[in-house]
DRENDO-1510 file (C-alpha; in Angstrom, 1 decimal, always signed):
<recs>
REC; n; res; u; v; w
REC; 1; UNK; -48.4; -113.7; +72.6 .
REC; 2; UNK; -46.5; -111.9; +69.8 .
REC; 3; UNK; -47.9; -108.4; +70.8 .
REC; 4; UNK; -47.3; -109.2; +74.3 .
REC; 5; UNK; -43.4; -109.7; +73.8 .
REC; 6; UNK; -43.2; -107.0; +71.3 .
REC; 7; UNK; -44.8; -104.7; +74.1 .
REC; 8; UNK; -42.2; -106.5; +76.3 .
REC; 9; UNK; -39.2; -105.7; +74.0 .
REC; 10; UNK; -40.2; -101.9; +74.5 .
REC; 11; UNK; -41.3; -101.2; +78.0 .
REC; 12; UNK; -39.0; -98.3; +79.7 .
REC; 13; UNK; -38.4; -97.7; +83.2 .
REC; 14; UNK; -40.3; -97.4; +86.3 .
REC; 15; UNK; -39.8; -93.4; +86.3 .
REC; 16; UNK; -37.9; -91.7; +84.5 .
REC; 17; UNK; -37.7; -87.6; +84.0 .
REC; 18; UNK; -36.7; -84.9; +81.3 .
REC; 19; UNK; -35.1; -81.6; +82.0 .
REC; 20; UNK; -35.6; -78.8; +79.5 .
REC; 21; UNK; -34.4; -75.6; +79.2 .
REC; 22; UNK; -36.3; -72.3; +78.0 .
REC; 23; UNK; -34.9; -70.7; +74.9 .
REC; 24; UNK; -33.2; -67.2; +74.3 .
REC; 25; UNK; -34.3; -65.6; +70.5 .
REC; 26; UNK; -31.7; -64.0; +69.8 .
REC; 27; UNK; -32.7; -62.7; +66.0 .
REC; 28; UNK; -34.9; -64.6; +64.1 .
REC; 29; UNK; -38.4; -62.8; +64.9 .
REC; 30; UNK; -40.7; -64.9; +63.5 .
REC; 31; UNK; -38.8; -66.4; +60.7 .
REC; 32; UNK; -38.9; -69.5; +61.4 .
REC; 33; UNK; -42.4; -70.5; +60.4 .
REC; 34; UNK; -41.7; -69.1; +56.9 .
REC; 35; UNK; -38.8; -71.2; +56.6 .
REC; 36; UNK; -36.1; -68.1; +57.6 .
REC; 37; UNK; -33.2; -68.3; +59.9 .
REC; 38; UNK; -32.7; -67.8; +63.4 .
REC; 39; UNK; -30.3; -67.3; +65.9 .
REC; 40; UNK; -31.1; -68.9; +68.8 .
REC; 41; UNK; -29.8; -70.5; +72.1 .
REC; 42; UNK; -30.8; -72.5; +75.3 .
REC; 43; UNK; -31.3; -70.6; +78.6 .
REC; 44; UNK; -30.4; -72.0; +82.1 .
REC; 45; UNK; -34.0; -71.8; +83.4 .
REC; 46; UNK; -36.0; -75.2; +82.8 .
REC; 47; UNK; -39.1; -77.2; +83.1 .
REC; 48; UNK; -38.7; -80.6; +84.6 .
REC; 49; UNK; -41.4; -83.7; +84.3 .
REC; 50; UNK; -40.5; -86.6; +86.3 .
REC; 51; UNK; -43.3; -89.5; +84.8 .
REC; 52; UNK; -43.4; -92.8; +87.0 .
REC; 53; UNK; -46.2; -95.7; +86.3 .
REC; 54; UNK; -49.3; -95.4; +88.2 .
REC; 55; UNK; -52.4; -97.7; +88.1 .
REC; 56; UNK; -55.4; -96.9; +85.6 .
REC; 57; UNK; -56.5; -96.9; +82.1 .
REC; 58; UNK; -54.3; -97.0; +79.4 .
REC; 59; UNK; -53.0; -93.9; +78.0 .
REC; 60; UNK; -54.2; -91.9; +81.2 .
REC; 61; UNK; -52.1; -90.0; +83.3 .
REC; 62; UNK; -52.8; -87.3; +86.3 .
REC; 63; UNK; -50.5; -84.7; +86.5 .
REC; 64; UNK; -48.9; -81.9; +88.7 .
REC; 65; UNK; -47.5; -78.8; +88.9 .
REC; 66; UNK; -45.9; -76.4; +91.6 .
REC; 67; UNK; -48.7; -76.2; +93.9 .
REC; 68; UNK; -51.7; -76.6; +91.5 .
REC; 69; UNK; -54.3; -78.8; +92.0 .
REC; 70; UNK; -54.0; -82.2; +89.9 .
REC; 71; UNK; -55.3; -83.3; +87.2 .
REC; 72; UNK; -56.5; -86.4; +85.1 .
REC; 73; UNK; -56.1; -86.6; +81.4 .
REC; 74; UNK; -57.3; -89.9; +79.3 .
REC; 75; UNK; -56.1; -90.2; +75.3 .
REC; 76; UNK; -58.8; -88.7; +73.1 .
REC; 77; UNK; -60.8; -87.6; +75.9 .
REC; 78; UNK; -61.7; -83.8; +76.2 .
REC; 79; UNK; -60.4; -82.7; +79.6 .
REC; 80; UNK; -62.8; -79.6; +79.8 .
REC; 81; UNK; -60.3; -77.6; +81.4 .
REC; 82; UNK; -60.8; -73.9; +80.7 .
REC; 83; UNK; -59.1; -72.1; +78.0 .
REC; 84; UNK; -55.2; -71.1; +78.9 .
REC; 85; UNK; -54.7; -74.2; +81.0 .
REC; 86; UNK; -51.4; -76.0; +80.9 .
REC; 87; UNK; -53.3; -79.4; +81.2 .
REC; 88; UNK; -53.9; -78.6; +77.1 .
REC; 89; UNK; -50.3; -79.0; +76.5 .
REC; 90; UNK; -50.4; -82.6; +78.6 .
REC; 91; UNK; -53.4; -83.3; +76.6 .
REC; 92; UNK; -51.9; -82.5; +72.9 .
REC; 93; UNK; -48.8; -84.4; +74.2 .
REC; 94; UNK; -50.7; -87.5; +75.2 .
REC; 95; UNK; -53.6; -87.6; +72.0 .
REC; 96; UNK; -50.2; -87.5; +69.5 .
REC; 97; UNK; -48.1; -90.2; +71.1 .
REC; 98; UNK; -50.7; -92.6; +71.8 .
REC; 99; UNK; -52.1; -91.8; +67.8 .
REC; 100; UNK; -48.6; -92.3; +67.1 .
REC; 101; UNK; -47.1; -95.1; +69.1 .
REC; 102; UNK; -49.8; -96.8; +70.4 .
REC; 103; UNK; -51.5; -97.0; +74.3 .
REC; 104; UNK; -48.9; -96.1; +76.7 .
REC; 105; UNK; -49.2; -97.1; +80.7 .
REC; 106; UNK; -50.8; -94.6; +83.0 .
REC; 107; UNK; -48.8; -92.5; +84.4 .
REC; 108; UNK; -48.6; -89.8; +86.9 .
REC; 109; UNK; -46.6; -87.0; +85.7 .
REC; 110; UNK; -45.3; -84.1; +88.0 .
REC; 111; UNK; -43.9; -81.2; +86.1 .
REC; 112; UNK; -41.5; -78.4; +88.3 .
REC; 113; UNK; -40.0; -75.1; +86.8 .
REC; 114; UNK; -37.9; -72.3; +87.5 .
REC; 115; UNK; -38.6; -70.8; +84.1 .
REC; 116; UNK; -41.1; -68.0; +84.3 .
REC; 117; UNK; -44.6; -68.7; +82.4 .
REC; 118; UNK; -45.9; -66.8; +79.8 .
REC; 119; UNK; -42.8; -64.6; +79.5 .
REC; 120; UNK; -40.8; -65.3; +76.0 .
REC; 121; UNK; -38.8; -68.2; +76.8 .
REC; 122; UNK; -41.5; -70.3; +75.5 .
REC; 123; UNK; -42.5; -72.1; +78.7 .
REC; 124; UNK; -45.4; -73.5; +76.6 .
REC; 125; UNK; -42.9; -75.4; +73.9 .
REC; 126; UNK; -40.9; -76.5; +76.9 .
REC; 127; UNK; -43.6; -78.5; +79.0 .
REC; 128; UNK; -44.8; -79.9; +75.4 .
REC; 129; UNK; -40.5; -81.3; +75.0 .
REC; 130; UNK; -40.4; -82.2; +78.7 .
REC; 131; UNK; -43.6; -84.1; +78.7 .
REC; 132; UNK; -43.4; -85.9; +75.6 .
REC; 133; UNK; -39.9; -86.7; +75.8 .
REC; 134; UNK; -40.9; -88.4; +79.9 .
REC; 135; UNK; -43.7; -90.2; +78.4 .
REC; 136; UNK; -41.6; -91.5; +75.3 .
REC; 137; UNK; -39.1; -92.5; +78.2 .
REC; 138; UNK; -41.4; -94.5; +80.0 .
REC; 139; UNK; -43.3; -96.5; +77.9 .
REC; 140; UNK; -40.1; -97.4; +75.6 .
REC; 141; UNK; -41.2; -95.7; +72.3 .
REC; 142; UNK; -37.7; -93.9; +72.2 .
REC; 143; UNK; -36.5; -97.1; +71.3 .
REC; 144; UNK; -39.4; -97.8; +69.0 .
REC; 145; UNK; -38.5; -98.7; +64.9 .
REC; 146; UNK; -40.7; -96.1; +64.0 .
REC; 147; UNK; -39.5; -93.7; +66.4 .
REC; 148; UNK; -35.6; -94.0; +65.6 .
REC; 149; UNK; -36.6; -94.1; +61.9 .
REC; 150; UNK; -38.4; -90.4; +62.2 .
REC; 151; UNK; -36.2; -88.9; +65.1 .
REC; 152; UNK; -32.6; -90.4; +64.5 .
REC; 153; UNK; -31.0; -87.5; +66.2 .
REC; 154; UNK; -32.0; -84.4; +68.2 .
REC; 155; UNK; -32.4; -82.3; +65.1 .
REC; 156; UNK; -35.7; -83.8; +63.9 .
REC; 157; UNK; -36.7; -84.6; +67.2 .
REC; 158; UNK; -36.9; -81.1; +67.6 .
REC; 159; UNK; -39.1; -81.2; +64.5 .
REC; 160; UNK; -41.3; -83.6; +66.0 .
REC; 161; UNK; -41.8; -82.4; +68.9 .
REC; 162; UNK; -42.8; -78.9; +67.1 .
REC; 163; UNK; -45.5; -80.6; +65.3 .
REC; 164; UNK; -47.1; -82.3; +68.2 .
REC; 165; UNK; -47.1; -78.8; +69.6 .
REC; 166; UNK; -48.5; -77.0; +66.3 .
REC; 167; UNK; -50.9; -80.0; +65.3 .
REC; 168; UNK; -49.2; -81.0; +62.1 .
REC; 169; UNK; -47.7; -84.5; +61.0 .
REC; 170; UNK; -44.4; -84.9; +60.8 .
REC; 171; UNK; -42.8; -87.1; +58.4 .
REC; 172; UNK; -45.2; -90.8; +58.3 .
REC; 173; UNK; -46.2; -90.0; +61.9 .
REC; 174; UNK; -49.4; -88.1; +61.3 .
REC; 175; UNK; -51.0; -85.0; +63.8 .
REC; 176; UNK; -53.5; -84.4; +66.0 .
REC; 177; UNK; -55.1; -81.0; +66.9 .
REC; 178; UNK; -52.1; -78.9; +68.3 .
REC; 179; UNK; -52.4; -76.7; +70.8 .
REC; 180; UNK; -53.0; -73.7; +69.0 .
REC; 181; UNK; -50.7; -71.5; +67.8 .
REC; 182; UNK; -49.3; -72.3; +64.4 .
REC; 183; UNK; -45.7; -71.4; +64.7 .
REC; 184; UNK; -42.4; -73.3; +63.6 .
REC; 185; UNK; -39.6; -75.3; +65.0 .
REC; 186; UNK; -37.1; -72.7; +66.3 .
REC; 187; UNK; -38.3; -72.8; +69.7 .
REC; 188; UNK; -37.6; -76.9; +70.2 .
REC; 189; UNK; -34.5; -76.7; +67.9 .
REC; 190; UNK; -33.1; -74.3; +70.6 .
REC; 191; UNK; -34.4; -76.7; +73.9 .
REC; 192; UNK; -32.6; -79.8; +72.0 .
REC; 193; UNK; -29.8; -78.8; +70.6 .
REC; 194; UNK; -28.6; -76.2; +72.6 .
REC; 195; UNK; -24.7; -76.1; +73.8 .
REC; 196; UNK; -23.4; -74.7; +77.0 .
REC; 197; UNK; -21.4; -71.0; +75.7 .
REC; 198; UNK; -22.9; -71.5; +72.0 .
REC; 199; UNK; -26.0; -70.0; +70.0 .
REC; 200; UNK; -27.3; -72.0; +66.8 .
REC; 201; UNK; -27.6; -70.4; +63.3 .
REC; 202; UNK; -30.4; -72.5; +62.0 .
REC; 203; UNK; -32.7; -73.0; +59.0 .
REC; 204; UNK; -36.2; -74.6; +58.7 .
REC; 205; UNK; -36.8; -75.0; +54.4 .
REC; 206; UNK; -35.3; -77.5; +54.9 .
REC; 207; UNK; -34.3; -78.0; +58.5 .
REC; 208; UNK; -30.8; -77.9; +59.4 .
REC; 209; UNK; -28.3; -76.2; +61.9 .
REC; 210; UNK; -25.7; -73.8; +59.9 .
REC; 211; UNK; -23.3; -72.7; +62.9 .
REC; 212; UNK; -22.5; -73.7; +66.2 .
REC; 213; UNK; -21.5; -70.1; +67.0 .
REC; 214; UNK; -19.5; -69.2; +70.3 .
REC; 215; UNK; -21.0; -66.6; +72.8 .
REC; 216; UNK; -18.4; -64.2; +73.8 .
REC; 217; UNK; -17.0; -64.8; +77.2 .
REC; 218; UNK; -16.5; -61.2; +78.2 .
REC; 219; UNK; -20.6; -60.7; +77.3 .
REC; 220; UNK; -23.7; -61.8; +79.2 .
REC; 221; UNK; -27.5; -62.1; +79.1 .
REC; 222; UNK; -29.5; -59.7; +81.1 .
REC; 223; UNK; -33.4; -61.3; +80.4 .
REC; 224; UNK; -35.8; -58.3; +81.8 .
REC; 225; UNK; -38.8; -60.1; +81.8 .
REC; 226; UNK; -41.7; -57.5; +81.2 .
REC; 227; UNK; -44.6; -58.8; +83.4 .
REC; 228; UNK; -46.9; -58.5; +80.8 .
REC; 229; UNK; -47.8; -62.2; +80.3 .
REC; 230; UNK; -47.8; -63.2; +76.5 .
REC; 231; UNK; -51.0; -65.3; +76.6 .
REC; 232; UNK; -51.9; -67.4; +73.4 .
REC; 233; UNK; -55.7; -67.5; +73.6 .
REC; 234; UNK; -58.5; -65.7; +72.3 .
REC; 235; UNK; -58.0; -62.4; +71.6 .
REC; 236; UNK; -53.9; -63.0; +71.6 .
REC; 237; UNK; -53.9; -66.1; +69.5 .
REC; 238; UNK; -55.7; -64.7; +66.8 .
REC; 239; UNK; -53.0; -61.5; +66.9 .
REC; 240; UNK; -50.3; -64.2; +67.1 .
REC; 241; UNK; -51.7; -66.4; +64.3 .
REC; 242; UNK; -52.2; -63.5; +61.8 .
REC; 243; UNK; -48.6; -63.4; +61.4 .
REC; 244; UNK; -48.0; -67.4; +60.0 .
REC; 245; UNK; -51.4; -66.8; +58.4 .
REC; 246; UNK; -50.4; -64.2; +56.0 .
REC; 247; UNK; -47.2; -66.1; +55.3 .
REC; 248; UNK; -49.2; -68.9; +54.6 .
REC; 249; UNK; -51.2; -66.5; +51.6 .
REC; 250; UNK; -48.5; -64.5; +50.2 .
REC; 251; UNK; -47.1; -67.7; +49.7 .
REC; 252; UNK; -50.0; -69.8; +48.4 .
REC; 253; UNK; -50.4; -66.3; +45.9 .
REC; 254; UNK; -46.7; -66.9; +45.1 .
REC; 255; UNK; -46.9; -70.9; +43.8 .
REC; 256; UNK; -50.3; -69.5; +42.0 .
REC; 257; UNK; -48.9; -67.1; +39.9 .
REC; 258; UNK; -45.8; -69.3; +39.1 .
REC; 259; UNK; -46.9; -72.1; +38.8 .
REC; 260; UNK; -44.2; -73.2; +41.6 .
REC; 261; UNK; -44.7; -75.5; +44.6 .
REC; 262; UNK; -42.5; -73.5; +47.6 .
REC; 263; UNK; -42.8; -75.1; +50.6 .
REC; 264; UNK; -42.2; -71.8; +52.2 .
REC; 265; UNK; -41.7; -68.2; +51.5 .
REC; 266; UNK; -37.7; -68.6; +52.2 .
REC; 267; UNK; -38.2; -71.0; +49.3 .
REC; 268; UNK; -39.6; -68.7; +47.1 .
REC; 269; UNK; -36.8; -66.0; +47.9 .
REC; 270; UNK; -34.2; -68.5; +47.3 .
REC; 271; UNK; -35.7; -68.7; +44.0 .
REC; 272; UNK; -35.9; -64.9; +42.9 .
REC; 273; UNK; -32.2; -63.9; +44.8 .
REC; 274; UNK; -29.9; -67.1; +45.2 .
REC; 275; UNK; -28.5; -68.7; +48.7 .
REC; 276; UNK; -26.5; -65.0; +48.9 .
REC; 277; UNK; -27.3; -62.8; +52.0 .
REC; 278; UNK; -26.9; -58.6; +52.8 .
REC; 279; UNK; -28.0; -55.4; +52.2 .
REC; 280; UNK; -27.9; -55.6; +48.6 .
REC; 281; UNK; -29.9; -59.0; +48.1 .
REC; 282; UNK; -32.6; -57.5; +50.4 .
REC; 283; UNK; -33.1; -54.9; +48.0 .
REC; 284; UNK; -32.7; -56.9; +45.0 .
REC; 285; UNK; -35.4; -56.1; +42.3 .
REC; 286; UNK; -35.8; -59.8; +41.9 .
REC; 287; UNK; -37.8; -59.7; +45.1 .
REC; 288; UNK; -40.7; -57.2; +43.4 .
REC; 289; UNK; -42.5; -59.9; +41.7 .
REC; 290; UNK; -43.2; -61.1; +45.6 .
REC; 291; UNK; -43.7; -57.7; +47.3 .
REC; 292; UNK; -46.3; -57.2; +44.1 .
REC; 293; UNK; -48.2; -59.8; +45.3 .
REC; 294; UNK; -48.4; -58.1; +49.0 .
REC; 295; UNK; -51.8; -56.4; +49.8 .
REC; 296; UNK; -50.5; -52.6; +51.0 .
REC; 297; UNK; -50.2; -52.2; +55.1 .
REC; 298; UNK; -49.8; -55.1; +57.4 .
REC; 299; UNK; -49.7; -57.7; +54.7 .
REC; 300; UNK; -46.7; -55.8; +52.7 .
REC; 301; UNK; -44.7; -54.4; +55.9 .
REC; 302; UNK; -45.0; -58.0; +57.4 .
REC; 303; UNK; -43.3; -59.4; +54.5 .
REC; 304; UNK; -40.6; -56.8; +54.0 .
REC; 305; UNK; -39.9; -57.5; +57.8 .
REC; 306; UNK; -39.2; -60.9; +57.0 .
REC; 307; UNK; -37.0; -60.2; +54.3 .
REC; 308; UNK; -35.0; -57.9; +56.1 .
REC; 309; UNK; -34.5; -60.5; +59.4 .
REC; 310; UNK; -33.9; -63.3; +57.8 .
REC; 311; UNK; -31.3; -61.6; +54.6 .
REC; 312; UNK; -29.1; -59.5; +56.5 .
REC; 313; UNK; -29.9; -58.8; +60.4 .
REC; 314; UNK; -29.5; -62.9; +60.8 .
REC; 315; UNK; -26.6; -63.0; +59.3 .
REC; 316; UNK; -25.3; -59.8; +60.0 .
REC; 317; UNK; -25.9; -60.8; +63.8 .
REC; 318; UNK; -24.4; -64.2; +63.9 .
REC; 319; UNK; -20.8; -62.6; +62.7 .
REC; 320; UNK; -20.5; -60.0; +64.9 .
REC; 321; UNK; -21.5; -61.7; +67.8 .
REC; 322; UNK; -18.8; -64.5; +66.9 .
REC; 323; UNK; -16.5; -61.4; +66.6 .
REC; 324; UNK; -17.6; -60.0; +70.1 .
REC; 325; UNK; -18.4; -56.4; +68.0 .
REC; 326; UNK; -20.6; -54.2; +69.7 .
REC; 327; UNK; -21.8; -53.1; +66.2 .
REC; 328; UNK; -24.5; -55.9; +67.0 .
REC; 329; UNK; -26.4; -52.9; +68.9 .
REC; 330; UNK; -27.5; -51.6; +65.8 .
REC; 331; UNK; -28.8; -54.7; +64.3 .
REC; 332; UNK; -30.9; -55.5; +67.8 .
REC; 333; UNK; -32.0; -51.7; +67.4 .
REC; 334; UNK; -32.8; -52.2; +63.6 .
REC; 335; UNK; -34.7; -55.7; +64.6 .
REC; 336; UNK; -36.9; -54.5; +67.6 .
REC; 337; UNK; -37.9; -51.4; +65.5 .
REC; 338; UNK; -38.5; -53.9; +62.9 .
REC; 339; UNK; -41.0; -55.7; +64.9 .
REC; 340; UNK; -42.9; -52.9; +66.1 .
REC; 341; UNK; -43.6; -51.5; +62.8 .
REC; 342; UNK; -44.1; -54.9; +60.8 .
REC; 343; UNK; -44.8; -57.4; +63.1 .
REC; 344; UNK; -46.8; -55.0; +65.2 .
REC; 345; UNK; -46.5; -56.5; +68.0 .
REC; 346; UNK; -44.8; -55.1; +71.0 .
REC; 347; UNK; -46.4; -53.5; +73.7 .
REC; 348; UNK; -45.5; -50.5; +75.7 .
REC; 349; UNK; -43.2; -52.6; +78.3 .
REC; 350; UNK; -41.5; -54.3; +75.5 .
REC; 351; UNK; -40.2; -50.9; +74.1 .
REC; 352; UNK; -39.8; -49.4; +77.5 .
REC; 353; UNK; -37.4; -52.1; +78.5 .
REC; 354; UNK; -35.2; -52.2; +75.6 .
REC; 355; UNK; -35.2; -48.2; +75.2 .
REC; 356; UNK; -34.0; -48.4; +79.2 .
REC; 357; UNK; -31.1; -51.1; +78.3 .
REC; 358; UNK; -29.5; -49.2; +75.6 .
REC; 359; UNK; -29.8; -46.1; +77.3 .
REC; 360; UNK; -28.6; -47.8; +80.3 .
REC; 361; UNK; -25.0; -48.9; +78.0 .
REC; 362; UNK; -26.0; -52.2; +77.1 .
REC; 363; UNK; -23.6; -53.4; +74.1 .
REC; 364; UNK; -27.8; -54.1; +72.7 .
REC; 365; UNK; -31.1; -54.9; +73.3 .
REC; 366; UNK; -34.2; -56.6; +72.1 .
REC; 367; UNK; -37.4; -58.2; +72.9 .
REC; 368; UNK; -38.1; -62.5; +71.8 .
REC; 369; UNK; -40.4; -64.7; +71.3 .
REC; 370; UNK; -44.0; -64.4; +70.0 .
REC; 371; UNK; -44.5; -61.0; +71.3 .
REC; 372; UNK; -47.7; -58.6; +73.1 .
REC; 373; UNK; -45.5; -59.4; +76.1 .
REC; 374; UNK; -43.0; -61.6; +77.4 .
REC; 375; UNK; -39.4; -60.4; +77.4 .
REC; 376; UNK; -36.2; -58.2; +76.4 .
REC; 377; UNK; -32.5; -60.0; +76.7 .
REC; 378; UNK; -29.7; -57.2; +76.8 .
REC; 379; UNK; -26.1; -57.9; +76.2 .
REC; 380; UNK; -24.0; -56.3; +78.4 .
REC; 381; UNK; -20.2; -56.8; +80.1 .
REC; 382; UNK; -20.5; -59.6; +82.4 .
REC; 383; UNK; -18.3; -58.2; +84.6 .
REC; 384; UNK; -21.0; -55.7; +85.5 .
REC; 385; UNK; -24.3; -58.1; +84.6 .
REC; 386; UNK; -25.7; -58.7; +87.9 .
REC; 387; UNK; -25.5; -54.6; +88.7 .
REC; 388; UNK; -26.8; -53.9; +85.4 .
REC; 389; UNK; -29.4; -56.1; +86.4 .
REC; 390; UNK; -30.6; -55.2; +89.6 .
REC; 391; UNK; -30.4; -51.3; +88.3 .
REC; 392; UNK; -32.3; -52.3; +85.6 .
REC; 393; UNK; -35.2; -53.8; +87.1 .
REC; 394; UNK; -35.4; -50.4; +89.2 .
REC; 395; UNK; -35.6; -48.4; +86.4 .
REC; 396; UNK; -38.4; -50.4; +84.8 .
REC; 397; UNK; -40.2; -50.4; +87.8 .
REC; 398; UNK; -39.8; -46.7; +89.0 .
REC; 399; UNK; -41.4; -46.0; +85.2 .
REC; 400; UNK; -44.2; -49.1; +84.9 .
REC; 401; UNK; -46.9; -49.4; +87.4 .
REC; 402; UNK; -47.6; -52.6; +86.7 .
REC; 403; UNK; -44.8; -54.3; +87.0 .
REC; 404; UNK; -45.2; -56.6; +90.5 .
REC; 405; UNK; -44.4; -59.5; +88.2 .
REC; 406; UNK; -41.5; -58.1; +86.7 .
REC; 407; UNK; -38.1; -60.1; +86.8 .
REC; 408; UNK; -34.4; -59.9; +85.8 .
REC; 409; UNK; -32.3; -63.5; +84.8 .
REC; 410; UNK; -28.5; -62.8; +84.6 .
REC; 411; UNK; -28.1; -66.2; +81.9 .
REC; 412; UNK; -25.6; -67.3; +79.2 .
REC; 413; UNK; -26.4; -69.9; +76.3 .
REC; 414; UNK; -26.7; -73.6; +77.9 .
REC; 415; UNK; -27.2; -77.2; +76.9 .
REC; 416; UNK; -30.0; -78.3; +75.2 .
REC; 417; UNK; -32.7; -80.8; +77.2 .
REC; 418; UNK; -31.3; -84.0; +79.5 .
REC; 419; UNK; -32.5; -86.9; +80.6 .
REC; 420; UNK; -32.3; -87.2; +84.5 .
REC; 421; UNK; -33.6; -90.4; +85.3 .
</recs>
């Protein structure tokens, strides 16, 4: 009788649905994972799942999309769905809450988007937030004690709702598989705390937002999305996982051969150079007893691409956008090239599209998000956005072959995820 009233006391609504926005990276290339800054913001394109109670099993739901065929998912249950299939976010999403909170009601959930897939804006980390936050919803565990005690506000909901998508526990709540891809928080820090006209300076050792930083009025977003789809599975998951991997082991090497206990490799460059930022501290000879540990090629040039994002293009970034300087389009140059040559990986589209945009007169230009695809975001006048747009997408086209899927979103920062019903 007990159980039954506690259940009771925590039951949600009927239906109930979650808007959530992609996100824009606008520095930050994969920094966060090693603890690094970023500079990041909400887009105006979303993913929407509206969850209402259905009969069935407990902790079962079928699901929806946009003209796909549905599906049914049960808690612990492998769906055998093939390999790429948005049903493993639903799955992840379902495994974690119900390990976390308990059986849930069934459910049917339909999920809608205007946010392209596969294409940067991390439509992947947004149907995890939307899903999980609708389900959550439903069944009343937002309003759980255990809930509110490990996601009082947005902020480490975001952190939460990162480690249901990467596999890992988070706080007393502990993980499940993942989906994946071993990558941080800045994705869901952007989709929940994102402002309408702002971009976040945020840090993940330990989490926190630094700035609330206003976006220029007299500026917009051009997003050229490439085409090329940024799939994370075989081939393209192992090329994305190499790069938190080899954080992972210059950093294990690093609290071996000091005897420390970093719980990231920002951590450990706090330690050699201070909280200060620039240039200088980027070059400080502090930071040799980490580079010494590199292994020469990838290994080295991925770590000295960190250190360089994360010490002075961050920062250097975040200022003079707050300023409206167009002296950020050397720091967007400096970061793309940066990417190429230590993150290697960009593809021909990627360059293509951001050589077009400067040469075009963007104020600056750079590809986001994971990479081997996906997208480049120009800043430009936004007076003349939506003609830079539409003459941008020619150019692109008239120059890539394969580019039928190739898009352009005129966009400024925008508010972080809403609940609609």
């Amino acid at each position: 009788m007990n159980q039954e009233v506690g259940q009771e006391k925590t039951q949600g609504p009927e239906e109930v649905a979650w808007r959530v926005p992609g996100r824009v990276e606008v520095l930050g290339k994969h920094t966060d994972y090693a603890g690094g800054p970023v500079l990041v913001g909400a887009v105006d394109r979303a993913i929407t799942a509206h969850a209402r109670r259905a009969r069935g099993p407990q902790s079962s739901l079928t699901a929806t999309t946009d003209g796909g065929d549905p599906i049914t998912l049960r808690a612990g249950v492998d769906p055998a769905l093939e390999p790429g299939h948005w049903g493993h976010y639903l799955q992840t999403v379902l495994d974690r809450l119900t390990l976390n909170f308990g059986a849930g009601a069934a459910a049917h959930v339909s999920v809608s988007s205007d946010l392209p897939p596969a294409s940067g804006m991390s439509s992947s980390s947004a149907l995890v937030c939307a899903t999980a936050l609708a389900l959550a919803s439903l069944n009343g565990w937002d309003r759980d004690p255990r809930w509110i005690e490990a996601m009082p506000d947005r902020l480490p909901l975001a952190g939460y709702l990162a480690a249901v998508e990467g596999g890992r526990s988070w706080r007393d709540l502990p993980g499940t598989s993942g989906v994946g891809t071993h990558g941080g928080s800045e994705d869901h820090t952007g989709m929940l705390c994102g402002a309408q006209d702002r971009l976040l300076l945020a840090g993940f050792d330990p989490m926190r937002i630094d700035q609330s930083l206003p976006f220029p009025s007299q500026w917009a977003l051009v997003i050229g999305v490439s085409g090329v789809l940024a799939h994370k599975t075989g081939a393209a998951l192992e090329d994305y996982n190499r790069g938190p991997s080899t954080v992972q082991s210059v950093l294990a090497r690093w609290n071996r051969a000091t005897g420390r206990a970093d719980a990231s490799l920002a951590g450990a460059v706090r330690h050699l150079v201070g909280d200060a930022t620039g240039e200088q501290m980027a070059k400080d000879p502090a930071l040799r007893d980490l580079l010494g540990l590199c292994e020469p090629g990838y290994e080295r040039e991925r770590i000295e691409q960190f250190l360089i994002e994360s010490l002075v293009l961050v920062p250097a970034g975040a200022r003079l956008i707050a300023a409206a300087d167009p002296g950020i389009g050397e720091v967007l140059e400096r970061s793309q090239a940066l990417a190429d040559r230590g993150l290697r990986n960009q593809v021909p589209q990627t360059r293509l599209m951001a050589s077009l945009a400067r040469g075009m007169g963007a104020i600056g230009a750079s590809s986001f998000g994971a990479g081997w695809g996906g997208s480049v975001y120009a800043l430009v006048p936004a007076d003349d956005a939506k003609d830079f747009a539409s003459r941008w997408l020619q150019a692109y086209r008239d120059r890539e072959q394969e580019a039928e899927r190739a898009a352009t979103i005129v966009t400024r920062p925008g508010p972080g995820a809403c609940r609609l019903l």
